[in-house]
N, C-alpha and C positions, 0 to 999 in steps of 0.2 A: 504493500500500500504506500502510494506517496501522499505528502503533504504539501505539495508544491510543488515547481520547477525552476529549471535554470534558463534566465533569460541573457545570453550570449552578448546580444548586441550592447546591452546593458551593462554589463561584466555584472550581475545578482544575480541569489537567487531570490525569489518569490513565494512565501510561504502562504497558503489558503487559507488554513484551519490555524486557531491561537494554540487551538489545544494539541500538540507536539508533543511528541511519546516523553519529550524532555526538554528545558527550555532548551530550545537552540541559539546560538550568542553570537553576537559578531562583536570585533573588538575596533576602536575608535582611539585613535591619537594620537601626537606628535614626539617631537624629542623627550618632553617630560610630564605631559597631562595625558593618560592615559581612562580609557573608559569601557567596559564589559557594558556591554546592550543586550537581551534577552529579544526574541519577538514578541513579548507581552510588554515591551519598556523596563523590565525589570534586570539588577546589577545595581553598577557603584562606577565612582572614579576615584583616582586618585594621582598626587603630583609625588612621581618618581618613584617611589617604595610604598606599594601597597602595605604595609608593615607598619612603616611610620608616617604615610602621609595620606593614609584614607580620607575621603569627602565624604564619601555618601557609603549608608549605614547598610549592610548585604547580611543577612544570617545563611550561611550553608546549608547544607544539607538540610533545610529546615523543611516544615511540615502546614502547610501545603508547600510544593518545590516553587521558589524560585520568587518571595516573599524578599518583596521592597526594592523599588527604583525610583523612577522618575515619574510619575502618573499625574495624568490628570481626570478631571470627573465634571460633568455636564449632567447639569440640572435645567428640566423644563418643566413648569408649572412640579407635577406630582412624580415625573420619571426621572431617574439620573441613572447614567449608565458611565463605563468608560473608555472610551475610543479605542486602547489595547486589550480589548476585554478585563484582563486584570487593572484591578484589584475586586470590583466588582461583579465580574464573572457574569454582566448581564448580558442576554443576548443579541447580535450585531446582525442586520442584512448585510452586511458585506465586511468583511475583513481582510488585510492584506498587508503583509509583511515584506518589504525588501530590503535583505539587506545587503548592502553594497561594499566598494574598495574605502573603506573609511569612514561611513555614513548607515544610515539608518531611516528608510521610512515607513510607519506603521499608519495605517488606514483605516476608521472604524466609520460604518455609517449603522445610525438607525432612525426613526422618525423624520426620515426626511433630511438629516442633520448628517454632512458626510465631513468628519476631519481629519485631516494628513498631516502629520509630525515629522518632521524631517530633527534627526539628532546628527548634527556631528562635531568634531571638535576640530578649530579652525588651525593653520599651520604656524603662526605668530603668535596665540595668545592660549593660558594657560587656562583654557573654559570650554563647557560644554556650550553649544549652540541649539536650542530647541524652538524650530520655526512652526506654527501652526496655520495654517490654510482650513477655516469652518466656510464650508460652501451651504446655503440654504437652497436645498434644490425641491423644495413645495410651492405653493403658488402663494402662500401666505408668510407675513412679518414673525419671525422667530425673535423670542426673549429669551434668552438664558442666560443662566450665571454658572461663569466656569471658575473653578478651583485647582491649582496646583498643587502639587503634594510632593518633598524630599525631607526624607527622615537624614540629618546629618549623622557622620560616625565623629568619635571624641578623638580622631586623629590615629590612635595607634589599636591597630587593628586586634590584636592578641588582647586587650585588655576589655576593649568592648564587646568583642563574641563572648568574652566570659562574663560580661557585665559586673565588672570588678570597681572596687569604689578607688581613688577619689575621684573620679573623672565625671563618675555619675554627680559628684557633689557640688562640682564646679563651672556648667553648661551656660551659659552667657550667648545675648544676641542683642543685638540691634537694629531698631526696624526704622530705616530713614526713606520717605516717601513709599516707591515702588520695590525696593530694594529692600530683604533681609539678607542681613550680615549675623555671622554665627563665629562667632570669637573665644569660642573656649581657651581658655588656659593664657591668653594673649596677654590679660596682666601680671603676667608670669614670666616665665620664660620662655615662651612662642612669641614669634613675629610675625607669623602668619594668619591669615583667616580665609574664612569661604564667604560665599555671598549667592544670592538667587533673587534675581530680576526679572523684571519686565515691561514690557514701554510702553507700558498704558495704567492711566491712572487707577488703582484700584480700590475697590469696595471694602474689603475688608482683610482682614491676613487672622494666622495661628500660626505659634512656634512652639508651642507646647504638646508632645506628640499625645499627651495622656487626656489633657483637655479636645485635640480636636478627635482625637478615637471616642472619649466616653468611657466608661466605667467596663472593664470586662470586653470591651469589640477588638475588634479586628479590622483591617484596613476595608474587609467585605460589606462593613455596613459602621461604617464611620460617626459619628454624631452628627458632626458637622453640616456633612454629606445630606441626611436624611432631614435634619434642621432643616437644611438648603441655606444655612447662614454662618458667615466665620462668627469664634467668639472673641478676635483680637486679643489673643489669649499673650502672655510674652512668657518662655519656659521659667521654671522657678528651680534649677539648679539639679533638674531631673533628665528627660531624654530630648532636644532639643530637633524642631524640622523649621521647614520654612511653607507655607501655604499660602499661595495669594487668593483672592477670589475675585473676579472681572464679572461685572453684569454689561449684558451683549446683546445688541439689540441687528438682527441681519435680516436686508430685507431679500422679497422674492428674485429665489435665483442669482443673490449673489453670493459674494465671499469677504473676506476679513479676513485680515493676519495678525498672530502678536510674534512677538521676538520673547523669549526667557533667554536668559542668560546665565549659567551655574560655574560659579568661576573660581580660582584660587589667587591669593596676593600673599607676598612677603613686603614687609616692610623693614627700610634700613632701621637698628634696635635704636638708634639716635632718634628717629624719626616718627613711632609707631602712633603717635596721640596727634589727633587734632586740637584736641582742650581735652583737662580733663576727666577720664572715664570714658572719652569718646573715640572711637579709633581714627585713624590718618585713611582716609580714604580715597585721596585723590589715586593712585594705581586703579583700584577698583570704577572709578567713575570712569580712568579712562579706558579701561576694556569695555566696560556698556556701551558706552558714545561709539565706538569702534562697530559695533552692529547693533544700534538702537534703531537703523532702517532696512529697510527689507533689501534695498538698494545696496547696501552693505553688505550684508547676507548674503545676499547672490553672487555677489563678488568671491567672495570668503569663501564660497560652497565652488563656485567657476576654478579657483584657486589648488582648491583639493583635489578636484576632479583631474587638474592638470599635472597635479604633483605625481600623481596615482601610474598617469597614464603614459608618462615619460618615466618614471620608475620598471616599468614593465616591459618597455619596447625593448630593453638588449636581448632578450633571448623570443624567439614565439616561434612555433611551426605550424605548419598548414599539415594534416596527413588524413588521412580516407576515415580517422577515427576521429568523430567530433568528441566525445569524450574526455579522449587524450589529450585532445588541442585546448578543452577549458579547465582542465585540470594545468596542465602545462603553464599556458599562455596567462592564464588569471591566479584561479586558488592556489598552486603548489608553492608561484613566487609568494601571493600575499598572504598567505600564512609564514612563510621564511622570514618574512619582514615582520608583522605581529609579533612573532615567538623571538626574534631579535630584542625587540622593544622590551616587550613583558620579561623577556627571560626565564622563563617556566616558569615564577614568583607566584602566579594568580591564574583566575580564571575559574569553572564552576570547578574543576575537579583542582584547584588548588588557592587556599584560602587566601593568599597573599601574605599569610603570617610566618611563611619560612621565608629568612632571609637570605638563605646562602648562597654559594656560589658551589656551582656545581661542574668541575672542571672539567671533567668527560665528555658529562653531556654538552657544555658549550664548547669545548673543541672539536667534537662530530658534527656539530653544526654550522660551523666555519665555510663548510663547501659549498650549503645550500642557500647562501645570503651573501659571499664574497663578492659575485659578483656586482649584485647589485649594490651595495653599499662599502665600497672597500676599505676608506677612512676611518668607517665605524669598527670594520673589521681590523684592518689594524691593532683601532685602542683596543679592542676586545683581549688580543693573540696578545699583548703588553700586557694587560691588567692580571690575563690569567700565568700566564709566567710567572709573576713577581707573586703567587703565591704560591711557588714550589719552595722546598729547602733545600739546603746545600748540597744533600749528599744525592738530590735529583728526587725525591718526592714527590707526586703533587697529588693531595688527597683533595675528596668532597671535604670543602666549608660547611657541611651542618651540624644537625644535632646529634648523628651519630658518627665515632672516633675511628671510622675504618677508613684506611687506609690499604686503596686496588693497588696495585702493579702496572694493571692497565692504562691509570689513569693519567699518568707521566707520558705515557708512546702517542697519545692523543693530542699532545702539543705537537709533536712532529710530523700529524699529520695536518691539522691545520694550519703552521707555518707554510708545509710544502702547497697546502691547498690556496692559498695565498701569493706565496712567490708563482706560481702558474699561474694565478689570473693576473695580476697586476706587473709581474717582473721584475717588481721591488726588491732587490736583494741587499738594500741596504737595512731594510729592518733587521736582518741578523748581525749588523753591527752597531745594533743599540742598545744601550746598558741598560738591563732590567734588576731590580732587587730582588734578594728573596726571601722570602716570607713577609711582604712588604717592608723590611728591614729599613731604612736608610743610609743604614753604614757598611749594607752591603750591596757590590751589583757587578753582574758580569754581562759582556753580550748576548743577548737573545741566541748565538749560534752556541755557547758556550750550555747555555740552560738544555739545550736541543740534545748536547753531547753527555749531560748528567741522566738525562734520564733516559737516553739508549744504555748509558753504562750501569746505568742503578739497576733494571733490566736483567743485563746480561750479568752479572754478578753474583744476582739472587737466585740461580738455580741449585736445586735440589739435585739428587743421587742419579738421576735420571738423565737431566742436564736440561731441565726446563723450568721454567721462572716458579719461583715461589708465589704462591696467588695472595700471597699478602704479608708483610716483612714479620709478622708474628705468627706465621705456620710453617709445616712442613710440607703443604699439600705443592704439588707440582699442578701447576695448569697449562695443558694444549690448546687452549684457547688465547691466552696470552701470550706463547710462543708463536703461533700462527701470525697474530698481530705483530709481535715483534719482527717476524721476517716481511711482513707487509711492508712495515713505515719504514725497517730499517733501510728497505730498498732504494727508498724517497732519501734518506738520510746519505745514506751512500753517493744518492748522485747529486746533494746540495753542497758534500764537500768535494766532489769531482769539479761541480762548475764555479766553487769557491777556491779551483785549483788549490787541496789541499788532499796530495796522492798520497802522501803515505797516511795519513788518519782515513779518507777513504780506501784504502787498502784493508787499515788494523777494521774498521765495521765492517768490513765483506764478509771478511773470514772469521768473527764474529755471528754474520747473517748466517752462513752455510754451516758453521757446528748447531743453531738453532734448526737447520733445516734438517739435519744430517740425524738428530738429536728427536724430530718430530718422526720420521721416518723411521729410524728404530720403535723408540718407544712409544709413541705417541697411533700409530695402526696398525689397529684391530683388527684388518684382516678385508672387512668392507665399508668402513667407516672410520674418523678421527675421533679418537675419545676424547673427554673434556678433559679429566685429569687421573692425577693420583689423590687419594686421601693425604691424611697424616700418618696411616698406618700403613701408606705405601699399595694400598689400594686401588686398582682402575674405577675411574666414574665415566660412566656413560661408553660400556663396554657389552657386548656381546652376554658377555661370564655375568654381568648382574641381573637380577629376577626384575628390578624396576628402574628406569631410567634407563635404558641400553643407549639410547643415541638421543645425541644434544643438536640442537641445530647452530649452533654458532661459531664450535669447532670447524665445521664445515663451509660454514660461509669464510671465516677467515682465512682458513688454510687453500683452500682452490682460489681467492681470490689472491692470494699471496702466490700461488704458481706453483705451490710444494708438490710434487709426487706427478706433476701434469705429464712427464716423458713417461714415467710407470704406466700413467691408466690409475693412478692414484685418486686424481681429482673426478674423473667419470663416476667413478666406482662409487666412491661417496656421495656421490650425485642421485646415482642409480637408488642407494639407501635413503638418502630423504625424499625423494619420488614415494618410495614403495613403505616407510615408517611414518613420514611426517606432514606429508601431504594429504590434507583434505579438502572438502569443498566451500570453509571458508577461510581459509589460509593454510602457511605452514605451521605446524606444533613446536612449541619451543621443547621439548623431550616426547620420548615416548617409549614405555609407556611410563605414563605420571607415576609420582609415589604416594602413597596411602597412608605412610606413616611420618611421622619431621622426624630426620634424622641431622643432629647435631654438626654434622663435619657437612652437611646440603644448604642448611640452612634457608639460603632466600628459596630456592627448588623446593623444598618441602613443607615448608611453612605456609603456603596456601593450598585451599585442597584443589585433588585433580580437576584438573580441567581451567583452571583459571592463573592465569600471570605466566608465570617461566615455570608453574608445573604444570606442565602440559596446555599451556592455554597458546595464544599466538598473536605473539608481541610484533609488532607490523615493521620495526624497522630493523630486526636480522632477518626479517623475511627478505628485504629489499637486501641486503648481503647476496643471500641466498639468487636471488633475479641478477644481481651483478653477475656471479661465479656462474649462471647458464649463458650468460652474453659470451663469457671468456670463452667457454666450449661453445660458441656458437649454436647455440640451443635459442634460437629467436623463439619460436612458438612456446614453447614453453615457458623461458621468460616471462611472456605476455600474459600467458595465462596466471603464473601465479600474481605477476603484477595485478589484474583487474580484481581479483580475490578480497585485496585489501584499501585499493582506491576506490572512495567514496562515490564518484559519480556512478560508477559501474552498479553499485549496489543501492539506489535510489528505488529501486522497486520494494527495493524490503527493508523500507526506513519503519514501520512497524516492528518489526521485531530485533534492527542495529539500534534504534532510541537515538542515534546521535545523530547531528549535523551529517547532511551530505556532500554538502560544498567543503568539509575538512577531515583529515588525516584524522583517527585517532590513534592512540597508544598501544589499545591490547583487544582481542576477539577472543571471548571465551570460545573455549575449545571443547571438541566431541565427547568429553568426558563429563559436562560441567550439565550445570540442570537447563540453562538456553545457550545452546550451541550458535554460533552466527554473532550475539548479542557484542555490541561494542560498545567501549568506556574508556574514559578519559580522551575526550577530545580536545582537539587544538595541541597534539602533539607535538613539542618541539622535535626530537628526534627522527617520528616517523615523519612529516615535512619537509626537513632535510634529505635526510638519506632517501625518498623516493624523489625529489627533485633531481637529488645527484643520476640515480639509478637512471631514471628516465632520459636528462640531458645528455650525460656522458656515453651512458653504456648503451642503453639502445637505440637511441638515435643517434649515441656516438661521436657527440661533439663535445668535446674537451681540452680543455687549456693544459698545456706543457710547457715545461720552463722554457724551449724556445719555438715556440708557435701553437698552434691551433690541429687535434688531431679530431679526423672524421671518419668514422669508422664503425659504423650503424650495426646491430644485431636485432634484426627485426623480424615480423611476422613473415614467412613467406610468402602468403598469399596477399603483399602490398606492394602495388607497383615502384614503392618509392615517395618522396614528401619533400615539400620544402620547407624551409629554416630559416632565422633571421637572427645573428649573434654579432653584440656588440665586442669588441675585444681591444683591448689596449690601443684606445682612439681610434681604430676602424670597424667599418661593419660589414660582415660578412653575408652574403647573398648566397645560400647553399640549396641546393639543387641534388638530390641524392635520385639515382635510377634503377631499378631495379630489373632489367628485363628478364635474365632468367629465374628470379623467385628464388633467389637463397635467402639464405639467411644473413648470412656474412662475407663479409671478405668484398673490398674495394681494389677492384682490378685495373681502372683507370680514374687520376683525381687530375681534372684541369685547373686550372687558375687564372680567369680573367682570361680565359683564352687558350692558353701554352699549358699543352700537357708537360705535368710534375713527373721527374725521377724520381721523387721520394713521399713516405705518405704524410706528410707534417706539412702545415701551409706556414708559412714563413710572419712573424710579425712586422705588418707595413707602420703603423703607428703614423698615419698620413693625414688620417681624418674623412678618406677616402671612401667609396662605396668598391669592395668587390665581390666577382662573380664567381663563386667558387659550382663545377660540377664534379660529382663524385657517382660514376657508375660503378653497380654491384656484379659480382661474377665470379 
């Protein structure tokens, strides 16, 4: 069953029905005002750190789903209803949700009464933008009075989920004209506040969330609301909102707009009072005045629209799959871009109260946004360095003190994924600290070289990495990785002409290969490791857990065993174990019981996470390592498995967005096999980005040019491409006439057939015409 569709022209999708297996969200914002929008208007914003700089007040997983945003509520004579359905849940002749590249517009009509909200947050100023358009399409003069409703948060998000005092003790606002201003904590140590306008004089306001709910209600049946009158209530140091209320008079068959404004301001601490007790409000006046007209507004919104649209032109294909092409050309980049911003911190499946920095996952995701942002990228691959240690560490920043192996080899590969797109190779002669230190700091190539060796050091009896500097356990999964990135590593000190340190990592790489090769197969698959007792995991010989999927995707994608028959063979094995019909299985079979030295694999039950459930971005692994063996069709197939356009038909039983990646698909073992969770996946967005550009369309950045080199369906004649690359843009032409899979027999350029398959970087500013036929 769908609940919408996807309108191309548009770059949205278009949601029919409010009521969504789950709210579905699109995310809004700039460098540092960022905003979660639900298709019922329902979320929050906040400037920079969901953590510590919430606006608007969100409860999770709360009960009814998806309680508290930005609402408004329309009263005539005896009916009031509200244009997103929620909060009211009254019923709507027409409802309509789109949501777009940075924007939002939801559409409720009933009695005659059609109004369209446009939400988005503009690129210069640090506020949400909520433009209303009430069309009177009866033959007769409509009265009504409308009411805005945002319940503020008390700034720091961990404290007000738990509603912990003294925050509750201390809520302050100010209502000047049109405008409430919500100042918690400002006579204190804050310099900042929020504020919620609108540019029209209005009837009446509440900022008391307890006065304008009523005793006991809920946002479903409000007092206020049912009054049909504010009670100019001002909070009294309890749970503070901002509510205006507009009486509106439209006549037949017309329209009316208001402008709201929901904004943030800092003020210099010298400067925070205008007199008084009263705040400094001139920042805040001057963001209103900035789109106090509609004239403004369209501006601001013409602005986004542009930002959006030249954000996305360096990569887009044309190919016989419309699917691919909106998944591609729109959602894959602008989710890469969102999950950039957000940085996994927030979003429905994460509360914004974890602050950390999660060093893996933001350096796996370096490939799937470099290009388009590569300044950002930069400071990113710097910030996350300088929090390694000396002897090459780099753990997850949270709440729990583990420290991967893995997590160190993942700098080396978004360096590498970086110096390819951009050519930069002076960032590896920039002094980075470590562990934010300031009295210590070496060059970024130097940090590169700590943790290939912290790495290859830490191997166990076997001669493969220790999966974590306080066990015994050996893991093939992280040796696999190590001969991946070290390969990259290898040849950044080849073209850093530095032979004999690329020599010492080669031979290095090949005792890790040589080392996976012994001990590391089973016979027809990669195991993941040893125990601490020196035990195989994810081996033939075990009763549960026999085969892992990520051993496999790294090691064939790393080359290991490919003259053997090594990498087929294990290919062969996740076909015939781990492939089902809604993805691949992260093991199989799951375990039944937690077993201590498994831990994250056995601590949820079968069928769901990494036991046995199927985590969408080592599936994309998996789709890389069949392009290498030229395995196009298949490829593809498991590709559509987990890319959301493909499975729009059965948004009823995945619950999530369709237009976005999620994280994980419970698996064949679990009680809703198909079912998907946690959307807006930063990891899987990336790595299917990558999957998709690189490997099977097969255009990709190399430290010296552009490689094209497609593993695609057999039955496609071929596609065309459009890739910006280091100041030029490339015009590709890929042909397919005999139906393989693989392999570029002839690559032209502008003309002149190529001796070699790499297109050269012109960096001219140029347009060219690259053909690439298959055969």
């Amino acid at each position: 069953m769908k609940f919408g569709y996807f309108d191309d022209s548009r770059k949205e999708y278009v949601i029919t029905t409010a009521q969504t297996p789950y709210p579905w969200i699109n995310c809004l914002g700039n460098r540092e005002f960022f905003s979660l929008i639900s298709n019922t208007a329902g979320g929050y914003c906040f400037f920079k750190n969901a953590c510590t700089g919430k606006i608007l007040q969100h409860r999770y997983n709360s009960t009814p789903l998806d309680n508290g945003g930005r609402y408004f509520f329309i009263r005539e004579n005896d009916d009031f209803w509200s244009p997103g359905w929620k909060p009211l849940k009254r019923g709507l002749t027409e409802y309509q949700c789109r949501h777009g590249l940075g924007y939002t517009i939801i559409k409720g009509v009933r009695n005659g009464l059609a109004v369209e909200t446009l939400y988005f947050v503009p690129l210069h100023n640090n506020c949400e933008i909520h433009r209303l358009t009430l069309t009177n399409t009866s033959d007769k003069v409509k009265k009504i009075t409308l009411f805005s409703y945002v319940e503020f948060s008390l700034w720091d998000g961990m404290d007000k989920a738990a509603g912990f005092p003294p925050d509750l003790n201390i809520a302050e606002v100010e209502v000047d004209g049109s405008v409430i201003y919500h100042k918690t904590g400002y006579r204190e140590h804050r310099n900042h506040f929020a504020f919620y306008s609108v540019n029209r004089q209005i009837s009446g306001f509440d900022t008391d969330r307890d006065a304008f709910l009523g005793r006991y209600n809920g946002l479903d049946n409000p007092d206020v609301i049912t009054d049909g009158k504010s009670k100019n209530s001002v909070v009294d140091s309890c749970s503070p909102i901002a509510s205006h209320s507009l009486n509106i008079s439209i006549g037949p068959r017309e329209s009316t707009e208001l402008i709201f404004v929901l904004g943030y301001v800092e003020n210099d601490p010298e400067n925070k009072w205008e007199s008084k007790g009263i705040i400094n409000k001139k920042n805040a006046k001057a963001i209103i005045n900035n789109y106090f007209t509609i004239t403004n507004v369209d501006k601001a919104f013409d602005e986004l629209k542009a930002y959006w649209e030249e954000m996305l032109s360096g990569f887009s294909v044309i190919s016989v799959d419309e699917k691919l092409n909106r998944m591609v050309n729109i959602w894959s980049q602008y989710q890469c871009v969102v999950n950039f911003s957000l940085a996994q911190r927030t979003g429905d499946f994460g509360s914004g109260t974890d602050n950390s920095i999660k060093c893996g996952n933001f350096n796996q995701n370096m490939a799937g946004f470099v290009y388009l942002m590569t300044e950002q990228a930069r400071s990113r691959i710097i910030d996350l360095a300088s929090a390694q240690s000396e002897n090459g560490e780099l753990s997850s920043q949270t709440h729990l003190s583990v420290k991967k192996m893995d997590e160190a080899l993942w700098l080396i590969y978004a360096v590498a994924s970086y110096i390819k797109e951009t050519g930069d190779w002076a960032i590896l002669d920039e002094n980075v600290l470590f562990e934010k230190n300031t009295h210590t700091a070496k060059p970024l190539l130097d940090h590169l070289s700590r943790a290939f060796y912290n790495v290859f050091n830490s191997r166990g009896p076997h001669g493969l990495p220790t999966s974590r500097p306080d066990k015994k356990s050996e893991s093939v999964f992280t040796a696999g990785l190590f001969v991946n990135v070290g390969n990259e590593y290898v040849k950044i000190l080849q073209n850093k002409e530095r032979k004999q340190e690329a020599d010492t990592a080669r031979k290095c790489v090949d005792q890790m290969i040589k080392a996976i090769k012994e001990h590391g197969w089973d016979g027809e698959w990669f195991i993941y490791a040893y125990d601490d007792a020196g035990k195989r995991v994810g081996s033939s010989e075990c009763e549960e857990g026999k085969i892992f999927i990520e051993p496999q995707g790294c090691c064939i994608m790393a080359g290991i065993g490919a003259e053997e028959g090594l990498s087929r063979r294990a290919m062969d094995s996740v076909r015939k174990y781990l492939d089902t019909a809604h993805g691949l299985l992260t093991i199989d079979p799951p375990f039944t019981d937690y077993c201590t030295n498994l831990e994250e694999f056995s601590s949820m039950p079968p069928g769901y996470g990494k036991n046995g459930g199927i985590m969408c971005y080592n599936n994309a692994w998996i789709i890389i390592a069949e392009t290498l063996l030229g395995q196009g069709d298949s490829a593809f197939e498991h590709l559509k498995k987990i890319t959301p356009a493909y499975l729009e038909e059965a948004s009823e039983l995945q619950k999530m967005e369709p237009y976005v990646y999620s994280q994980t698909i419970k698996g064949k073992n679990s009680i809703h096999p198909g079912e998907l969770k946690n959307s807006w996946s930063n990891e899987t967005a990336a790595w299917v980005f990558v999957t998709i550009s690189r490997w099977i369309l097969g255009i990709r950045p190399d430290y010296n040019g552009l490689v094209v080199d497609p593993c695609i369906p057999s039955d496609w004649n071929g596609f065309t491409a459009t890739r910006k690359f280091r100041g030029s843009i490339y015009k590709i032409t890929v042909k397919n006439p005999s139906h393989v899979c693989k392999g570029v027999k002839t690559l032209i350029i502008d003309g002149i057939t190529a001796q070699e398959k790499n297109i050269p970087v012109f960096s001219d500013g140029k347009v060219h015409e690259i053909e690439a036929i298959m055969g």
